[in-house]
C-alpha positions in Angstrom: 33.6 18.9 27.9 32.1 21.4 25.0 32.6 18.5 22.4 30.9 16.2 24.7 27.8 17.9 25.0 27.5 18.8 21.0 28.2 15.0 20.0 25.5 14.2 22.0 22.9 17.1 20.7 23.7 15.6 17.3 23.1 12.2 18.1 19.9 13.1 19.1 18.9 14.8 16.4 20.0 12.0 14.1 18.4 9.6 16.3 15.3 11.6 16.2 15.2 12.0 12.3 15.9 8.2 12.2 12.8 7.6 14.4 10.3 10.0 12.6 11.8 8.8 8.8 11.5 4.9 10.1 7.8 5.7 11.3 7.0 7.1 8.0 8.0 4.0 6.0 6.1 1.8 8.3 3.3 4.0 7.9 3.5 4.0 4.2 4.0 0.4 3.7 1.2 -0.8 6.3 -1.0 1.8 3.6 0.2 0.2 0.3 -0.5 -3.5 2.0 -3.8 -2.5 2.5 -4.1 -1.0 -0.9 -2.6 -4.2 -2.3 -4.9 -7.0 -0.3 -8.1 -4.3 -1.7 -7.0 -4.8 -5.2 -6.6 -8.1 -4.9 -9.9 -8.8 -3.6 -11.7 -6.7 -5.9 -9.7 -8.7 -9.0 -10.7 -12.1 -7.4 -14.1 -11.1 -7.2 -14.2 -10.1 -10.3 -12.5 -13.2 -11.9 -14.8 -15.1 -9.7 -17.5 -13.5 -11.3 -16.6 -14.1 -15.1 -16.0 -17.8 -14.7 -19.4 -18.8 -15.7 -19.0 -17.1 -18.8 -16.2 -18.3 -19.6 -17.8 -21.8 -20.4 -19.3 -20.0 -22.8 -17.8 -19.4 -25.9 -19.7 -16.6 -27.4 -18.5 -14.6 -24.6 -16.2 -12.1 -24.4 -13.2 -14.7 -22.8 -11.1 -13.3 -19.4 -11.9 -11.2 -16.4 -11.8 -7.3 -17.2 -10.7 -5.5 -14.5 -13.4 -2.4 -13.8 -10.8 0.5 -12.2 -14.3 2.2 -10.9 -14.6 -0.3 -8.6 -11.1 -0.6 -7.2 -9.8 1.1 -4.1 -7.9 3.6 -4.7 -4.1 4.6 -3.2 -4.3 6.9 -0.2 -1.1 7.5 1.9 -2.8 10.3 3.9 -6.5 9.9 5.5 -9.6 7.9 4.5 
């Protein structure tokens, strides 16, 4: 009856290291989406922004990509 009641404790605290470690990831990869769809708006603005240029061709040719202006990575907080 011992063995009964410490297989149980330690499914529980796999289960609950599981749980916490699972929510992490999601948390983490929900973050880096959002990171990823900022970057990629900032980039498309920017391209969008060169193209009359780029008829041009005195100009500099291609979208530069301004980090300054990009979003940056944050796992933890605004």
């Amino acid at each position: 009856m011992l063995r009964g009641k410490r297989c149980r404790a330690q499914i529980s605290l796999e289960l609950g290291t599981a749980f916490v470690l699972i929510l992490l990831l999601l948390f983490g990869s929900v973050n880096l989406a959002r990171w990823l769809v900022g970057r990629l708006v900032v980039r498309q603005e920017i391209y969008e922004g060169s193209r009359p240029g780029a008829a041009d061709p005195f100009l500099h040719l291609g979208a530069e990509d301004d980090e300054s202006t990009a979003v940056p990575l944050r796992f933890f907080g605004q």
